[in-house]
C-alpha positions as CSV (number, residue, x, y, z in Angstrom):
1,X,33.1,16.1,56.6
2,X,34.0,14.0,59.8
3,X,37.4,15.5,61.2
4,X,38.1,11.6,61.3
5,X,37.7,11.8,57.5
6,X,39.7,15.2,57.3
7,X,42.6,14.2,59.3
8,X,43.3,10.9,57.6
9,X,42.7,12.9,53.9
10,X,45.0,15.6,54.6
11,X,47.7,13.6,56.1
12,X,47.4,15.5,59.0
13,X,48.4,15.1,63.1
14,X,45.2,15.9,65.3
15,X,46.7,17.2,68.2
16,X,43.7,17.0,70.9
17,X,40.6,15.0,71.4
18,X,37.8,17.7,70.2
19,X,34.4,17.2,71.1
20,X,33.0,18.1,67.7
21,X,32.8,15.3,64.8
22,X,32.9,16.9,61.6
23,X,33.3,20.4,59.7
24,X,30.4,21.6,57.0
25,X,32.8,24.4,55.5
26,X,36.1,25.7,54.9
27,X,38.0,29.0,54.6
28,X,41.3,31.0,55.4
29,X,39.9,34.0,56.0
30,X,38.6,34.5,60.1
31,X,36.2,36.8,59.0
32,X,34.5,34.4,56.8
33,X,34.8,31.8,59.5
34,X,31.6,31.0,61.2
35,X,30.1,27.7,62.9
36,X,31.3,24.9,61.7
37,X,34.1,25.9,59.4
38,X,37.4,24.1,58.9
39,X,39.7,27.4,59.5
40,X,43.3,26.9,57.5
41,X,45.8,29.3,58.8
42,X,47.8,31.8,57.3
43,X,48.4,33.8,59.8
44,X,48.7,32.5,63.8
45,X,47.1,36.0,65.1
46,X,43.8,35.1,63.3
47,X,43.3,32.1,64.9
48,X,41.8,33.3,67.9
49,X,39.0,35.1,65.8
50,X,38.3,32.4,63.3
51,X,37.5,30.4,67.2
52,X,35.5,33.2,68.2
53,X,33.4,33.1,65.4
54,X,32.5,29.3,65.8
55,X,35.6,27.9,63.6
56,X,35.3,23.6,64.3
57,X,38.6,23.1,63.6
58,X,42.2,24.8,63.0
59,X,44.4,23.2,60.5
60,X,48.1,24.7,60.7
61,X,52.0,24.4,59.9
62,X,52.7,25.2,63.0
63,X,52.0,23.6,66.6
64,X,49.6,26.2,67.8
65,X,48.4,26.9,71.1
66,X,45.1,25.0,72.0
67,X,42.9,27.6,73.5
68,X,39.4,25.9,72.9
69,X,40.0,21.9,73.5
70,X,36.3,21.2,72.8
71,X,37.3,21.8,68.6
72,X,39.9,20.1,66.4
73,X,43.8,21.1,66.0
74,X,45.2,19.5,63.1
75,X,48.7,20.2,61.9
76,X,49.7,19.6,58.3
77,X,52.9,19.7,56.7
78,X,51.7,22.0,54.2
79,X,48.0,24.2,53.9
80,X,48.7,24.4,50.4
81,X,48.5,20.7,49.4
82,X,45.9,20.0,52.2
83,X,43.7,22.2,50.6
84,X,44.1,20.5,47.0
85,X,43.7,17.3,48.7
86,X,40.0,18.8,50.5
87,X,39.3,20.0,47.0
88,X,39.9,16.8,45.0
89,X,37.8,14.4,47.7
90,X,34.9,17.0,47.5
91,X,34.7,17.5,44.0
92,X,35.5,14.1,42.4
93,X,32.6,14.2,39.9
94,X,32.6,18.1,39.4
95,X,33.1,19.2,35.9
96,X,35.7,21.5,34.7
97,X,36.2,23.9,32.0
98,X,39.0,24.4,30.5
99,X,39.9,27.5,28.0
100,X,43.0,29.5,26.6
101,X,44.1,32.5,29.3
102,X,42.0,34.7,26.8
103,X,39.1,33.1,27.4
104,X,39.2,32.7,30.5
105,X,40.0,36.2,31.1
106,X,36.8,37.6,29.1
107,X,34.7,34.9,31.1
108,X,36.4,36.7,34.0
109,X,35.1,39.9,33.3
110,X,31.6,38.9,31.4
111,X,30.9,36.9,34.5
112,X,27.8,38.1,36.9
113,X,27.4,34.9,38.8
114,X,28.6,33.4,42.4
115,X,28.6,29.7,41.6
116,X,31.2,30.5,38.4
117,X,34.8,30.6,40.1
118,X,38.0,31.0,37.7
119,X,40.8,29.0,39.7
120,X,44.0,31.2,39.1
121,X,44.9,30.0,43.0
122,X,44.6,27.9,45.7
123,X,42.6,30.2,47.6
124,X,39.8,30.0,44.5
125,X,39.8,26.0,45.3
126,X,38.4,27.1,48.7
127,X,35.6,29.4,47.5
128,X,34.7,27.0,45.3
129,X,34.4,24.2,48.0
130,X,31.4,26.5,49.8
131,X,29.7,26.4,46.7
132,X,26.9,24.4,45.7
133,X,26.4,23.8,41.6
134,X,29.1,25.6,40.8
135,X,30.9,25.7,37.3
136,X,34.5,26.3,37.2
137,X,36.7,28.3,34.6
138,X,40.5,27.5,34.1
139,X,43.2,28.4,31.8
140,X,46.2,26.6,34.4
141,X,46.6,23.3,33.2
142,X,48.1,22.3,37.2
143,X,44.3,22.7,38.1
144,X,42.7,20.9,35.4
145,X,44.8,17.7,36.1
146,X,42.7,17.7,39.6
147,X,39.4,16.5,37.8
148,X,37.9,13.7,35.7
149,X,35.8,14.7,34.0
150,X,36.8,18.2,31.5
151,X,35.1,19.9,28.8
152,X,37.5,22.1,26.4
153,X,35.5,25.4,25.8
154,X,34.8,25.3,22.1
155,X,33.6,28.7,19.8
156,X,30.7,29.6,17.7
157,X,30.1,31.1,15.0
158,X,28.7,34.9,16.9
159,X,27.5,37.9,15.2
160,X,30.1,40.3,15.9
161,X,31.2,43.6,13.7
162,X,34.8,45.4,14.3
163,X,33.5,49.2,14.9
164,X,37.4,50.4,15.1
165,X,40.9,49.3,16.7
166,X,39.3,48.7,19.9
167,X,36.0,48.6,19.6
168,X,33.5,46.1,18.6
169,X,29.9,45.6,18.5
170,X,27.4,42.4,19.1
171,X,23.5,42.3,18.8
172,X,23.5,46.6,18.6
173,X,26.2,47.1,21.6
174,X,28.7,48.7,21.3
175,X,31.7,46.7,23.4
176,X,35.1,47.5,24.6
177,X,36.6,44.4,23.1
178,X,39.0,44.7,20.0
179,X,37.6,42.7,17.4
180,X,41.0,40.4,17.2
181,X,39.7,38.6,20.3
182,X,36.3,37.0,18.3
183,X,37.1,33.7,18.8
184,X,37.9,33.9,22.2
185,X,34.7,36.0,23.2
186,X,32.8,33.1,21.1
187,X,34.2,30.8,23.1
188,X,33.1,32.8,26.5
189,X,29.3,33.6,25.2
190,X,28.9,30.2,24.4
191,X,29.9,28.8,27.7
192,X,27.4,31.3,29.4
193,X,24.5,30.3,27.2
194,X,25.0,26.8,27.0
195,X,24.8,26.7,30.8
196,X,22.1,29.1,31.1
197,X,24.3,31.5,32.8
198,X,23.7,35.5,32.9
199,X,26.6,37.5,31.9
200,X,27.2,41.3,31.4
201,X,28.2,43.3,28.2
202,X,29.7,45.8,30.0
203,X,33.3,44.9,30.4
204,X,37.0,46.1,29.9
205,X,40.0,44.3,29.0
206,X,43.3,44.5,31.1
207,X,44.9,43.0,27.6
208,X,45.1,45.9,24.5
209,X,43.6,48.1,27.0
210,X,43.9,51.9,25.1
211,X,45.2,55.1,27.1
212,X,44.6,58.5,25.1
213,X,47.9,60.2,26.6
214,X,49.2,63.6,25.2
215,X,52.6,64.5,23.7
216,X,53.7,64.4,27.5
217,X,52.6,60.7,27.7
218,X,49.9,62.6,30.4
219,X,46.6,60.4,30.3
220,X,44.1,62.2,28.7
221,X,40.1,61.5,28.1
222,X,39.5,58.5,25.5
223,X,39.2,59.6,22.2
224,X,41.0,63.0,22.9
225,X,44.5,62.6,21.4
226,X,46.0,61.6,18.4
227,X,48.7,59.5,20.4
228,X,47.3,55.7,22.1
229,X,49.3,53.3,24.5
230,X,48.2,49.5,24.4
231,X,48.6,48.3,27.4
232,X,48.9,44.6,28.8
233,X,50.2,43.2,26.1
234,X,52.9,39.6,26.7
235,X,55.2,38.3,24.4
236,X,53.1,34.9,24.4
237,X,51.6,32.6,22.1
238,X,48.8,35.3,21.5
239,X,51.4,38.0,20.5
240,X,51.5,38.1,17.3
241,X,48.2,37.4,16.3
242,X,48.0,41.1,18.3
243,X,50.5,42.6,16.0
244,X,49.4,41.7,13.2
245,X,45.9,42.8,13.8
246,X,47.7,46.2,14.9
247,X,49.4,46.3,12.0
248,X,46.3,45.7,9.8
249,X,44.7,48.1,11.2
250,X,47.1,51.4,11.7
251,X,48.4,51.3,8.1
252,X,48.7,54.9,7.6
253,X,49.7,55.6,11.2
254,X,53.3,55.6,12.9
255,X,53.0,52.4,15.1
256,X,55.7,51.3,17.7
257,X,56.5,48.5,19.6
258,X,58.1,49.0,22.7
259,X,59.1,46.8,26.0
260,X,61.6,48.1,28.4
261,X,64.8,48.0,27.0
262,X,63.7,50.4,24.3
263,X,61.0,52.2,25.9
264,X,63.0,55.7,25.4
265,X,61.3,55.8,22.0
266,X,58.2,56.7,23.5
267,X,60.0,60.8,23.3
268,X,59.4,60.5,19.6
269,X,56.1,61.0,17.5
270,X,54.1,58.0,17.2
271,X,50.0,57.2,16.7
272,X,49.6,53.9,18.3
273,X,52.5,52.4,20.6
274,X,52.0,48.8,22.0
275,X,53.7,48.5,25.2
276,X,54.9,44.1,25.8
277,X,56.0,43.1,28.7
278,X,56.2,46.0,30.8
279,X,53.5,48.9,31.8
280,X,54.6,52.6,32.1
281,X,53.7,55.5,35.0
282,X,51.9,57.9,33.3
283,X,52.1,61.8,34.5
284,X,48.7,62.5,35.5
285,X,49.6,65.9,37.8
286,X,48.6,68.0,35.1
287,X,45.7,67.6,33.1
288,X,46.8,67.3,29.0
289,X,45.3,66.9,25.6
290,X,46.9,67.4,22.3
291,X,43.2,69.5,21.3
C-alpha cells in the first residue's frame, strides 16, 4: 500500500517526508515487524525495535520521536479505528462467515489451518491482513458489518451418536463433545469440508467442560468420582437448551445449579453440579478420589 494511500485512508497526520513509498505488511507486535511493515503502536518503548527490524512506517497516538527520517511517522487519532479502516480497504471483496458463538467456538478448536482466523478482536483483523486466501470465522456481529459479501454457516444432517453426558462419537471416534452441541458441530464440519479445509477431532470444549472433583471439591482423574462440575456454562440464549439436556440426562442423579450467590451448596451431596456464570478454585494440594 502507498503511505500516500495509507495516510489519506486512515485519516492520519504524516509527520516527516520518508524516503520510502509504500508498506507490503502490517502488525503491532515489534517482533513480528520486519521490512516493509506498517508498525501500529501500542507501546512507545517498542518502537525503536519494530525500526530495527526494517518497520516502513510508525503509526501512533502519540507524537513520537523521529529517530529514522528515511521511513514514515503517521499519527492517528485512534490505532483502533485505523486498523478497521486498513482492514475494510484490503478486504473489500473478502468473504465472511458468520456463525452462533458455539460455532464459532468448536471451529475454534477443530481448526488446524493458518489462513482460518476467528475475529474476536482487533488485533485478529491484523493477522488476517498478512494473509493470503484466508477464510474468516465470526460470531461478533460489529465485525460482520465490515464486509459485503457474508455467508450464514448452515448445518447438516452428520452422523453423530451421544456415547454419555459428555461424550459423543462421529465416524468410530470417540469425541469430547456433549452430544447437545450436534447442530452446532454440524454447522463447523460442514464449513471445513465445504471449503476443503483440514480440521482435527481431537478437541476440548471450554463450555460444559467436566471436572471429576472429590467430596472435597479436589480435582480428581476423569471418570474417578461420583461427583462432576460443569464448567463454562453463561446464562445466555444457549442456557437452557444446556439444562434441559442436563436434566434429560441425570434423571436419577442429584443435579444442581449453582452461580455465585448460591455457590455454598456445593458443601452438600450432589452427582452433577453446573456451575453459570462464575468458575470456582479447586483444592488441588492434595491428591483426592472418592474410590
Amino acid at each position: 500500500m502507498k503511505i500516500e494511500t495509507l495516510v489519506n485512508l486512515i485519516g492520519g497526520e504524516l509527520l516527516n517526508s520518508p524516503y520510502i513509498s509504500e508498506v507490503t505488511s502490517f502488525t503491532n507486535e515489534f517482533e513480528k515487524a520486519n521490512r516493509g511493515s506498517c508498525f501500529f503502536v501500542k507501546d512507545s518503548n517498542d518502537i525503536e525495535y519494530a525500526v530495527k527490524n526494517g518497520a516502513y512506517a510508525i503509526v501512533s497516538e502519540k507524537y513520537e520521536n523521529i529517530i529514522d527520517n528515511e521511513i514514515a511517522w503517521i499519527k492517528v487519532d485512534s490505532i483502533k479505528q485505523a486498523v478497521i479502516d486498513v482492514f475494510k480497504y484490503e478486504n473489500l471483496k473478502t468473504k465472511i462467515f458468520f456463525c452462533d458463538e458455539l460455532t464459532e467456538h468448536i471451529i475454534e478448536k477443530m481448526n488446524v489451518n493458518d489462513n482460518v482466523i476467528v475475529l474476536k478482536s482487533y488485533e485478529d483483523l491484523l493477522r488476517a491482513l498478512n494473509i493470503n486466501n484466508k477464510f474468516l470465522i465470526t460470531s461478533d456481529k460489529k465485525f460482520s458489518e465490515l464486509f459485503s459479501n457474508i455467508e450464514v454457516l448452515l448445518s447438516k444432517k452428520t452422523d453423530l451418536e451421544q456415547l454419555s453426558l459428555f461424550k459423543s462419537r462421529f465416524q468410530n471416534v470417540e469425541l469430547n463433545l456433549p452430544y447437545v452441541y450436534k447442530d452446532e458441530f454440524s454447522r463447523a464440519l460442514k464449513f471445513f469440508e465445504d471449503n476443503s479445509l483440514k480440521f482435527t477431532l481431537e478437541f476440548e470444549l471450554e463450555r460444559f467442560k467436566p471436572v471429576f472433583v472429590d467430596y472435597k471439591l479436589r480435582e480428581v482423574e476423569y471418570g474417578e468420582s461420583e461427583k462432576v462440575l460443569i464448567l463454562g456454562i453463561k446464562n445466555d440464549r444457549f442456557f437452557f437448551k444446556e439444562l434441559n439436556y442436563l436434566i434429560a440426562n441425570t434423571k436419577h442423579a442429584k443435579t444442581l445449579i449453582v452461580n455465585e450467590e448460591n455457590q455454598a451448596v456445593l458443601k452438600e451431596g450432589f452427582n452433577f453440579a453446573m456451575l453459570v456464570d462464575f468458575d470456582i478454585d479447586l483444592n488441588k494440594e492434595e491428591e483426592g478420589s472418592l474410590f
